[in-house]
C-alpha positions in Angstrom: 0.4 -20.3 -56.9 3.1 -19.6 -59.7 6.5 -18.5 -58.6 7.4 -15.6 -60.4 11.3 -16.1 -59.2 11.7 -19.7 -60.4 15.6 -21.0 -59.9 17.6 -22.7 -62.1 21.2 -23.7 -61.8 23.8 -24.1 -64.4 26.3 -26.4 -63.5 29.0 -23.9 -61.9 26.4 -21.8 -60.1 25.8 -25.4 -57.7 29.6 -26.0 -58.1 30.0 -22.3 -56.6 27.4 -23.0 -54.2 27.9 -26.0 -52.8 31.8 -25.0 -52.7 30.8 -22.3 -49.7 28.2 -24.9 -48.3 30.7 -27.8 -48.0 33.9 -25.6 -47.3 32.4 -24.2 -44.4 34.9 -21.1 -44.4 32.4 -18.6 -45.0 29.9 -16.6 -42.8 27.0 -18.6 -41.4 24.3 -16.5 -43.3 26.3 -17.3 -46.7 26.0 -21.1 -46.3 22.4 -20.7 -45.4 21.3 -18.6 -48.4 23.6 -20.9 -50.2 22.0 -23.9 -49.1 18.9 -22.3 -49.3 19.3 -21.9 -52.9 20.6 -25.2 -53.6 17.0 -26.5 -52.2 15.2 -24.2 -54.5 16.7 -25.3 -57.5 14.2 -26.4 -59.8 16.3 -28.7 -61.7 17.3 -31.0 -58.4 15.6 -30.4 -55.1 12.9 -28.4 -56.1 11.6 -26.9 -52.6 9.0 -24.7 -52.0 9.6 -21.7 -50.0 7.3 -23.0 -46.9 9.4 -26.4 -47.1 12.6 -24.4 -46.8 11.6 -21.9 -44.3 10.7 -25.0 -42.0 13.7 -26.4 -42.8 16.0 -23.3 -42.1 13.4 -21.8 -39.4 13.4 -18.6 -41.3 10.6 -16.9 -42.8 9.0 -17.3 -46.2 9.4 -13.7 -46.9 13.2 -14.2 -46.1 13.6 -17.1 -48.9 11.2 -15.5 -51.3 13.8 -12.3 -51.2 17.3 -14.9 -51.5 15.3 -16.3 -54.6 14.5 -13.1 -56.3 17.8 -12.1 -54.8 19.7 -14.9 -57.2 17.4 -14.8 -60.0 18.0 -10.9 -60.6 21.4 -9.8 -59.4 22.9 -13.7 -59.8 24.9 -16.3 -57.3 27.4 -14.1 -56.2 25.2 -11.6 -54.3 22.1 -14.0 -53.3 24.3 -15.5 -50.4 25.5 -12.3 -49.2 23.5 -9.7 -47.9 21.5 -6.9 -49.2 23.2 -3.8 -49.1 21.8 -0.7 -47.4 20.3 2.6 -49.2 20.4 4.8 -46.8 23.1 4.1 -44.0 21.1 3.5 -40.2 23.8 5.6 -38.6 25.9 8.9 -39.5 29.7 8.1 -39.9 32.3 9.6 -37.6 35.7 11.3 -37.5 37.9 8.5 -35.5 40.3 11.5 -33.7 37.5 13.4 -32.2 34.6 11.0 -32.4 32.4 14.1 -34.1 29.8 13.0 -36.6 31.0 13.8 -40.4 
């Protein structure tokens, strides 16, 4: 099967990257997906999704979405996560605890 989301690094997209994998100061999730995307690099590792989802014990839908993830938006936001459309819970006023 082609990959329609094929990754290829420059050379300071895996310095970024393997700066948050081998710093260790950022959230857990972000030095997954980074490390996720380091293995998916075409250029070096070359993974396919099902070896990284063993590896990681995530799904292949997950590492499928960090790959399209990076290859549309770029390195910054394929660690992090997506953000929300539509907010799962109303915000609310902090004196009287009402919703807004």
């Amino acid at each position: 099967m082609n990959k329609k989301y094929i990754v290829r690094l420059t050379d300071e997209e895996r310095e970024y990257l393997n700066g948050l994998v081998r710093k260790g100061k950022s959230t857990a999730y972000k030095i997954r997906h980074a490390d996720m995307i380091l293995k998916a690099d075409a250029d070096a590792a070359g993974w396919t999704d099902e070896q990284i989802a063993k590896a990681f014990s995530a799904y292949k839908s997950a590492v499928a979405g960090i790959r399209r993830r990076f290859v549309e938006e770029g390195p910054e936001s394929a660690p992090g996560r997506k953000k929300q459309s539509v907010p799962s819970r109303e915000k609310y006023r902090m004196e009287k605890g009402w919703p807004v």
